[in-house]
C-alpha positions in Angstrom: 90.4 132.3 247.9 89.3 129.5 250.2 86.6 126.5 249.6 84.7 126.2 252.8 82.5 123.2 253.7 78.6 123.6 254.2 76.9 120.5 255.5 76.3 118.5 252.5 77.4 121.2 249.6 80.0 124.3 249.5 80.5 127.6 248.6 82.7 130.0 248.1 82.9 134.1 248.8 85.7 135.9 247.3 87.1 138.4 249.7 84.8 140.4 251.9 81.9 140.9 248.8 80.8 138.6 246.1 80.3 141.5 243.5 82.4 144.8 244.1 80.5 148.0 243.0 79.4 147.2 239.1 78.3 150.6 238.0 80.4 153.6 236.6 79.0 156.4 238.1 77.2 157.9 240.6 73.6 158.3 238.6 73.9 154.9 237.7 74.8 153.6 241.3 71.9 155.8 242.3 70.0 154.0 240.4 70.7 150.0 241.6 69.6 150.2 245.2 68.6 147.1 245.7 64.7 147.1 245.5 63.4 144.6 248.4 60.0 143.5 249.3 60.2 141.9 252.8 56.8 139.8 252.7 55.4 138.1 256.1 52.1 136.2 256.9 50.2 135.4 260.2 48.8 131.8 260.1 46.1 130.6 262.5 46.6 127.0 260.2 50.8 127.2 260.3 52.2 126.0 257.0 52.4 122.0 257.4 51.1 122.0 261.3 47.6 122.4 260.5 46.3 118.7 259.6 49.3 116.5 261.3 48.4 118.9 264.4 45.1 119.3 264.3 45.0 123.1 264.7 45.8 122.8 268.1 45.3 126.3 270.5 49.3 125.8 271.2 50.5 125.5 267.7 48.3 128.7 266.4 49.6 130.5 270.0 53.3 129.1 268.6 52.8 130.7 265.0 51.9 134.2 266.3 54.7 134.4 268.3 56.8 133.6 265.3 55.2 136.2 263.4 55.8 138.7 266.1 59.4 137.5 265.9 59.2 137.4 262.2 58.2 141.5 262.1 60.3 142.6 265.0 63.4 141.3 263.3 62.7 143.3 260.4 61.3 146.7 262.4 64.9 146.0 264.6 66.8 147.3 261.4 64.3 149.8 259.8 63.0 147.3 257.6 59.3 148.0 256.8 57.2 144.9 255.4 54.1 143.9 253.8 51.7 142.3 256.4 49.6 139.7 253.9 46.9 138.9 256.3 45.4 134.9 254.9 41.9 134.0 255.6 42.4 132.1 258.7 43.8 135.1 260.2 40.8 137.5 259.3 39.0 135.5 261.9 41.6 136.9 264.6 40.7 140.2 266.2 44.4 140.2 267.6 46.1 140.1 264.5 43.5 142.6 263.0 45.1 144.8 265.7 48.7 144.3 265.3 48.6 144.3 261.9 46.6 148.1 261.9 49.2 148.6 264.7 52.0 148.1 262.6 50.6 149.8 259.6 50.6 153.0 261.5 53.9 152.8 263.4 56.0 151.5 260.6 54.3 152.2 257.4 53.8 148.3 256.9 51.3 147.4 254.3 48.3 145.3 254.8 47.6 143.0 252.4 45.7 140.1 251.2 46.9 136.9 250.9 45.1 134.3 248.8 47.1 131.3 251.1 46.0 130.3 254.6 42.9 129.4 253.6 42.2 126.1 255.4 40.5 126.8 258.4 37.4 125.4 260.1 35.5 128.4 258.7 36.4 127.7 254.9 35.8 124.3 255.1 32.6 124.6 256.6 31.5 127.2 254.4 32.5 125.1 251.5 32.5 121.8 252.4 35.9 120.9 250.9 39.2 119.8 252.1 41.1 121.7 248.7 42.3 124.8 249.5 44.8 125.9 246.5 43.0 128.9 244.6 44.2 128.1 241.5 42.6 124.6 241.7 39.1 125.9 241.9 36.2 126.0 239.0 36.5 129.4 237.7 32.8 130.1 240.2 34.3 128.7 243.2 37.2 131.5 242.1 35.2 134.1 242.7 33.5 133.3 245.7 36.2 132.5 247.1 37.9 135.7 246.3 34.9 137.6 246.8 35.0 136.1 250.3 38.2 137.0 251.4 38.3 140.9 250.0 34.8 141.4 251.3 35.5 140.0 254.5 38.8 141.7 254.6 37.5 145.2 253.8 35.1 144.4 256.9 37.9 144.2 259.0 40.2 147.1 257.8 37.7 149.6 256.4 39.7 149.3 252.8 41.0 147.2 250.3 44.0 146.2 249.8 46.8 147.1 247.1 48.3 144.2 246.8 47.5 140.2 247.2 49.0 137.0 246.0 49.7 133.0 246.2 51.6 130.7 245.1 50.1 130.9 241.7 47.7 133.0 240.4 46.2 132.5 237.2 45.2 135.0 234.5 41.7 134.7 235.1 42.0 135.2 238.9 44.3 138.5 238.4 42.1 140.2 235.5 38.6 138.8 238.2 41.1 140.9 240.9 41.5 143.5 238.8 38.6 144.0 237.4 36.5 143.9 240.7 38.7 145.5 243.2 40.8 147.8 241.2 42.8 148.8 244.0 45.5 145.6 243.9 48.1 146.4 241.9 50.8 143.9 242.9 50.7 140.1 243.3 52.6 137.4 244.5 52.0 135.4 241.4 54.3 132.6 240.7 57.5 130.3 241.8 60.1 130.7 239.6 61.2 126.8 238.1 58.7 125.0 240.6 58.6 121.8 238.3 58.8 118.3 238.3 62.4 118.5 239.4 60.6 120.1 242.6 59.7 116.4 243.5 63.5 115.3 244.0 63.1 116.2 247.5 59.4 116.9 248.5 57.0 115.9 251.0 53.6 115.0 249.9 52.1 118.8 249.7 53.8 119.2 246.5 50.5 120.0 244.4 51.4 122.5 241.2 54.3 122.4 238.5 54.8 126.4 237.7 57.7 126.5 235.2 58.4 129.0 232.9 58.0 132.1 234.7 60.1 135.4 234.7 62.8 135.3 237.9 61.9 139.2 238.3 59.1 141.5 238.8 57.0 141.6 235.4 53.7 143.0 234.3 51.4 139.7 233.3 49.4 139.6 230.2 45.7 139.4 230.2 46.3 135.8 228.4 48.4 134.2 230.3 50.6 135.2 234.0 53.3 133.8 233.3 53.7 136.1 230.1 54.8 139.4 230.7 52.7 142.7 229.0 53.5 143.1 225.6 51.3 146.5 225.2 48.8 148.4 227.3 45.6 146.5 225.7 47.4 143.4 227.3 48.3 144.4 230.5 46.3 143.0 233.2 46.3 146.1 235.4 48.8 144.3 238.6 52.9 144.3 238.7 53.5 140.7 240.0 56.5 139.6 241.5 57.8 135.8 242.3 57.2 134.1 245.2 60.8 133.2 245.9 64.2 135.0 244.3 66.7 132.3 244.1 69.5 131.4 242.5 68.7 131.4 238.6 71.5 128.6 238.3 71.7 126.0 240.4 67.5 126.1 241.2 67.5 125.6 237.3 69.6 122.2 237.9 68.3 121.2 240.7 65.5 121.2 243.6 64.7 125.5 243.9 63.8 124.6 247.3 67.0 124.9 248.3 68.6 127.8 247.0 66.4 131.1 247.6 66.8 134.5 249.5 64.5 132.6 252.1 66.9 131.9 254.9 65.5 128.9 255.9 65.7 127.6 251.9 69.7 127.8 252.8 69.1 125.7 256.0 67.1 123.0 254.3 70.1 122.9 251.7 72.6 122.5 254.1 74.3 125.4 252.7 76.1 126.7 255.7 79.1 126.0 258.3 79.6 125.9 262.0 82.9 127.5 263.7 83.8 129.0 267.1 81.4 132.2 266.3 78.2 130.0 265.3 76.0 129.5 262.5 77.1 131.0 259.1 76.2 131.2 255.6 77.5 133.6 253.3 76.0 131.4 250.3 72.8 133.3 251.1 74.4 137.1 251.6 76.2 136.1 248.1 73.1 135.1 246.5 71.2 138.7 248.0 74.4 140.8 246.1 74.2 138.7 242.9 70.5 140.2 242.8 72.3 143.6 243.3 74.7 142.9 240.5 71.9 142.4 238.2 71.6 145.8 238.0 74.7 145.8 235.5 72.3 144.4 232.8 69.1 146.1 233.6 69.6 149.8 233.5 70.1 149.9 237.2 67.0 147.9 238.4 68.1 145.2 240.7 64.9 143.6 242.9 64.7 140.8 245.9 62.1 139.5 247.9 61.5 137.3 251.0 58.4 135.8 251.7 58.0 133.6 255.0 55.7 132.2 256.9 55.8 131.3 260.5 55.8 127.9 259.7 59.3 127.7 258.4 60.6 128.7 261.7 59.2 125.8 263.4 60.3 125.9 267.5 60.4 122.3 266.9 63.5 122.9 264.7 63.3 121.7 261.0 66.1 120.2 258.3 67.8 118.8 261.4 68.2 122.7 262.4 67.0 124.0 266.0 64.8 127.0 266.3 67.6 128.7 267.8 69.7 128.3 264.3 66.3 128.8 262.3 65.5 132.5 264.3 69.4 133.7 264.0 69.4 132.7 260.6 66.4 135.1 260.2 67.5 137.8 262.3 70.9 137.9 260.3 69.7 138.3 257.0 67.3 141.2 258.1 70.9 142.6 259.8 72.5 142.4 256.2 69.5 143.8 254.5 69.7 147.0 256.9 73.1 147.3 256.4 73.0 148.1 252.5 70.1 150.8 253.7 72.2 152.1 256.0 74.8 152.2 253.2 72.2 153.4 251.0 72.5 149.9 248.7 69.0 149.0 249.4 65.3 150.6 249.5 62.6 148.6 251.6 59.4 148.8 249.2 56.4 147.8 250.8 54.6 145.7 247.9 52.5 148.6 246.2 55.7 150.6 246.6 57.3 148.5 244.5 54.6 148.6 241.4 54.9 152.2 241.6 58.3 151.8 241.0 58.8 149.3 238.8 56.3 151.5 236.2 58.5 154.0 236.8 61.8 152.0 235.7 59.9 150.4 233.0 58.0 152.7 231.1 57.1 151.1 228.1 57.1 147.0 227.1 59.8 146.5 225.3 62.5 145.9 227.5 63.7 142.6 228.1 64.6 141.4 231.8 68.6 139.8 232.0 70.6 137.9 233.7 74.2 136.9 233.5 74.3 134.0 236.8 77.3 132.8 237.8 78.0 129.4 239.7 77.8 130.8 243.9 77.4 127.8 245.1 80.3 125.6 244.4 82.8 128.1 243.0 83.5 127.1 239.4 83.4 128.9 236.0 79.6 127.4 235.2 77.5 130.7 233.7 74.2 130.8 232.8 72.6 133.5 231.0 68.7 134.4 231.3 66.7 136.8 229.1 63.2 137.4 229.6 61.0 139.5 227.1 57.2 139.7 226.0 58.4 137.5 223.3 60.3 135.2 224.5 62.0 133.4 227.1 65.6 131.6 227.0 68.7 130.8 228.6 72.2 130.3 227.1 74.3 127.8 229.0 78.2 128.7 228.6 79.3 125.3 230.4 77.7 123.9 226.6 79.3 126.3 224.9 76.6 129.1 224.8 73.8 126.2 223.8 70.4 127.3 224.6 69.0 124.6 227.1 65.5 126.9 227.6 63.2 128.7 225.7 59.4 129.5 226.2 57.7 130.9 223.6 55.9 134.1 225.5 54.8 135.6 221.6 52.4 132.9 221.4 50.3 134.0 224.0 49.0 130.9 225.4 45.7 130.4 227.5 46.8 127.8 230.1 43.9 127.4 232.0 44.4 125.6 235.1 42.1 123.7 238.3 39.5 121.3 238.7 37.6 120.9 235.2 40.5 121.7 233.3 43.2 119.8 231.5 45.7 121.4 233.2 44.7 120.4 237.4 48.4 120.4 238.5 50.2 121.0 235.3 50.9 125.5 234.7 54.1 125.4 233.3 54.4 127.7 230.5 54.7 125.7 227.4 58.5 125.0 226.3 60.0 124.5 222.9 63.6 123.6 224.6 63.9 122.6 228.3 67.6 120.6 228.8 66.4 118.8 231.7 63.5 117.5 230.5 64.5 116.5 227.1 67.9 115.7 226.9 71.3 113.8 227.7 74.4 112.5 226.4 72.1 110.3 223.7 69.4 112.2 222.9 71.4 114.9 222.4 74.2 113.6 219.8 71.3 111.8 218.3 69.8 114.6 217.3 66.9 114.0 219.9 67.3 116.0 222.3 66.5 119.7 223.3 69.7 121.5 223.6 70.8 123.4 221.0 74.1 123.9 219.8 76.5 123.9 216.7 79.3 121.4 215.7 82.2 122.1 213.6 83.1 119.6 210.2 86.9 120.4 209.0 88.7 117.7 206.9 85.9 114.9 207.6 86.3 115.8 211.8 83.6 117.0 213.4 83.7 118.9 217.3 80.1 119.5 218.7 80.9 123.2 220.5 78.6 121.7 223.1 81.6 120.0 225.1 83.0 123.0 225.0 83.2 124.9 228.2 83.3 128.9 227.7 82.3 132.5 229.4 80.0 135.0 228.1 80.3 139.1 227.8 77.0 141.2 228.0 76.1 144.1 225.9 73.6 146.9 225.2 73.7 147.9 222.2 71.3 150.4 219.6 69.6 147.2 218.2 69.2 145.8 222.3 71.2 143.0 223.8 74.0 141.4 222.6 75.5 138.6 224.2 78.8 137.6 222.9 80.8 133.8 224.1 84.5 133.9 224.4 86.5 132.4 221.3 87.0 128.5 222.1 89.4 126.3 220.7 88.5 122.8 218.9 90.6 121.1 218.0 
């Protein structure tokens, strides 16, 4: 077992695979193929270039190509994708074409994405420089989705099945729903996007989105964050998050950092150099801890990548080239085709993958979990994750198995969000415990804080199992999960 240097952090990947084969038998191995959505968007206004470069003919030129790149990397090793076209891009008969041609030679999707829309067109139309959907008056909402589905079913003859954003509240999916019934899967939230997002941002930072499930879910008419708790409450979609990443150290630190999202790895400094090039097996661990998932969920395992073309800047970015940026992206579609071709993984186009996580979840009771283990810097660290239509928590066995998040999903609550609101930038799903929000060394022992643990009293001594550093064992039982912490000693 060796510790191996990456730029500012390290790693670690224990013989040739991070997880070996985790399921007893051949049904059950059947069943955890790795689900993937492979997600990619054209942008006439690139991510970041549009205002510091003015929409320049070059830098649009620049982001096609990248988005050519992005889809023949994928198509290279018979990876199919979901094209979602943005708003900008409706306005391009060439990409109307390549996406209609790529629909038909490689069964890519065409959908709709709620991004991409600042563009000389929108802002004319509405006379605004805002361009986040969720930040809109519920009206503006509408048009503006009326806009872009009308405009895109001009173009393509039909509506799409599936759309998405960074954030999409419950009013915009049940709108979706209700008036173009043929969506039925969003890109709906980031998972832990909150104010620990601004250890590290740039000033385009403009929504705190705690509190969401890590995994595909079925949102609640109430509130997207919440997942379905019966058919009266489900809002029609499947929605999945806009990054996977890892459910440990995003939690305790910046998430930017740590995703499936190659260029997330980059930007982390999560990788080495030696006599063969660029690599990062940080990232390939992270795609088969997703696999290993499927131990706790009755087979399902799920990832996702989402880029646009403005991550692989030909400028370089994170003190990266373009020529690390595109090999990084190229070898991660080369590892995804290999579990196909070893028939670990199934590329879903995004209504593919609704269909099919229906079919794995037929009814609303079962809970999504994750037992997470430290990737990143090697050590015993363990989080565990559970993820219900009642609740949300997580279990910390660093702490002794204290619970350092919960969100009360049972309560249902309305968390309206945009301009008129209380809640402009603020759609975190309300927490009862959140450990790094809330606590500390002082908070904590003075009974202040939000971690929750027990402590011991024997013979006028007392041992808080908090400082007690522990693993966890995962269970299904009859009565659901049961998650068990190894016997510590306290003495």
């Amino acid at each position: 077992m060796k510790l191996k240097k990456y730029g500012g952090n390290c790693a670690i990947r224990i013989g040739k695979r991070a997880f070996p084969e985790i399921l007893a038998n051949k049904e059950e191995q059947a069943l955890s193929k790795l689900a993937l959505n492979i997600i990619h968007r054209p942008e006439l206004s690139p991510e970041y270039a549009e205002r510091a470069l003015g929409g320049k003919r070059d830098v649009r030129d620049e982001s096609l190509d990248i988005f050519l790149f992005q889809q023949e990397s994928a198509h290279e090793y018979g990876l199919k994708t979901t094209i979602q076209i943005t708003y900008a891009s409706l306005f391009s008969d060439k990409i109307v074409a390549i996406a209609k041609e790529h629909h038909a030679k490689y069964g890519d999707e065409i959908g709709l994405s709620l991004l991409g829309l600042p563009c000389k067109q929108f802002r004319e139309k509405y006379q605004t420089e805002d361009f986040c959907i969720w930040m809109f008056d519920e009206e503006r909402k509408k048009a503006i989705i009326d806009d872009c589905f009308s405009l895109f079913y001009k173009k393509f003859g039909f509506y799409p099945e599936s759309t998405g954003s960074y954030f999409l509240d419950a009013f915009s999916i049940n709108y979706i729903k209700e008036k173009y019934p043929s969506v039925k899967c969003a890109v709906a939230t980031c998972w832990e996007e909150g104010p620990k997002a601004y250890h590290t941002c740039n000033n385009s930072w403009y929504t705190f989105m705690d509190g969401g499930p890590w995994n595909p879910w079925i949102p609640s008419k109430v509130n997207s964050h919440c997942p379905a708790s019966s058919e009266e409450d489900d809002s029609g979609i499947v929605a999945i998050p806009h990054l996977s990443r890892d459910l440990l150290a995003c939690f305790d630190g910046n998430g930017s950092n740590f995703g499936t999202h190659p260029q997330n790895v980059l930007r982390g400094m999560i990788y080495y150099e030696d006599e063969k090039g660029t690599e990062y097996p940080y990232l390939y661990n992270l795609i088969d801890q997703y696999r290993h998932l499927a131990k706790y969920n009755d087979g399902f395992c799920y990832n996702m990548m989402f880029v646009g073309p403005g991550w692989l800047n030909k400028a370089g970015r994170w003190e990266s080239p373009y020529e690390r940026l595109a090999k990084s992206y190229k070898d991660v579609m080369k590892y995804y085709g290999k579990l196909k071709q070893e028939g670990k993984c199934v590329d879903m186009t995004m209504s593919e993958l609704a269909d099919y996580y229906r079919e794995m979840h037929p009814n609303y009771k079962r809970a999504e979990c994750a037992l997470w283990k430290d990737i990143l810097y090697g050590s015993d660290k363990e989080y565990f994750w559970y993820a219900s239509p009642a609740l949300r928590c997580c279990l910390d066995f660093n702490q002794g198995g204290a619970m350092i998040d919960l969100r009360p999903y049972v309560a249902r609550i309305p968390q309206e969000c945009g301009i008129g609101t209380k809640n402009v930038y603020d759609v975190s799903y309300p927490y009862i415990i959140q450990a790094n929000y809330r606590a500390g060394y002082f908070t904590h022992y003075a009974g202040a804080g939000t971690v929750k643990s027990c402590k011991v009293h024997y013979h006028g001594q007392s041992a808080d199992l908090c400082l007690c550093r522990t693993m966890g064992k995962f269970e299904k039982t009859a009565k659901g999960v049961k998650v068990t912490a190894d016997p510590v000693t306290v003495g």
